[in-house]
Each structure stands twice: as C-alpha cells, then as structure tokens.
N, C-alpha and C positions, 0 to 999 in steps of 0.2 A: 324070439330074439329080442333083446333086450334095447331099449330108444337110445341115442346116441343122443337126444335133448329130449328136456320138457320143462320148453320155455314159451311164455306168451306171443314176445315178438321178435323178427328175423330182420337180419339185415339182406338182401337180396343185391346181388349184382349179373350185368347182365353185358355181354357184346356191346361195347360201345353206345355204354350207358352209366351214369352216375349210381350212389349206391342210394336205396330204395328202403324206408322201413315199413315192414307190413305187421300185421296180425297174424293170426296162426291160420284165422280163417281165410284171409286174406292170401295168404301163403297157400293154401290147400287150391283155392280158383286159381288162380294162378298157374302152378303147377299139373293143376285137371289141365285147364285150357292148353299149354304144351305140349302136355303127352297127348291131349286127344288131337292137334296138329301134324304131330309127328308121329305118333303109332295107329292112328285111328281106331285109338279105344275108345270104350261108350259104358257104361253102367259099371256094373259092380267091377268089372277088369278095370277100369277106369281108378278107380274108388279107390280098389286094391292096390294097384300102380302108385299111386300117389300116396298112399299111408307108407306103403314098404319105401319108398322114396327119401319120406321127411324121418321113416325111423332110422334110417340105415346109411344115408348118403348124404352130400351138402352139394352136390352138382350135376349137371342134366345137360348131356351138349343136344344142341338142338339144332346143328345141320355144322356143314365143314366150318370148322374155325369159330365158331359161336358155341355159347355157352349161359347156362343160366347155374349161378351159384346162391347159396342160401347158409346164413350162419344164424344160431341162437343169438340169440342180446340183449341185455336189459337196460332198459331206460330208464335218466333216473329223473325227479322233476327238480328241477333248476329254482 
C-alpha cells in the first residue's frame, strides 16, 4: 500500500491540547507510546501498528471523545 506522506515533520494535535510539531521520529515514539497504552502491543505488533498507522491514517482515538491526530508539514525557515 502505497504512504499517504513522506514528510520529515508533522503537525500533531491532540484532546485538548494545542497543536505540536514533531519529527518523524518523534512522531513514531509518540504514537508507539499510544498504541502500546491502549492496545497493549509490544515489539514488532507494536512497530508494525505504528508504520501501517503513519502510512495509511492521520488519526488514532485514544479512549471516548479523545483523539490524537497527525498531518505532514513543512517548515519553512523565516
């Protein structure tokens, strides 16, 4: 399946929270640490979750009414 981005950095927003810009890596921890909160994955299901995640999706609810969303962005220097 083919990536819906391939960008360095993401805008993130979250449940009553401002918006956030990360790195890809940055974005990857991130999103490990959620799903391993909420699905209690661990290693390569872990890994795997989170790449099919950032290829294919821009958002991850992470209990009733909450939400963690993630878009491509480029920054430019000023």
């Amino acid at each position: 399946m083919a990536q819906l981005y391939d960008e360095d950095y993401y805008v993130i927003l979250r449940t009553g929270s401002g918006e956030e810009f990360v790195t890809r890596p940055e974005l990857d921890a991130l999103l490990a640490e959620v799903v391993a909160s909420v699905e209690g994955l661990s290693g390569d299901a872990l890994r795997a979750k989170v790449k099919h995640l950032i290829d294919t999706a821009c958002e991850y609810a992470t209990g009733p009414d909450e939400y963690l969303e993630w878009y491509a962005t480029r920054l430019e220097k000023g």
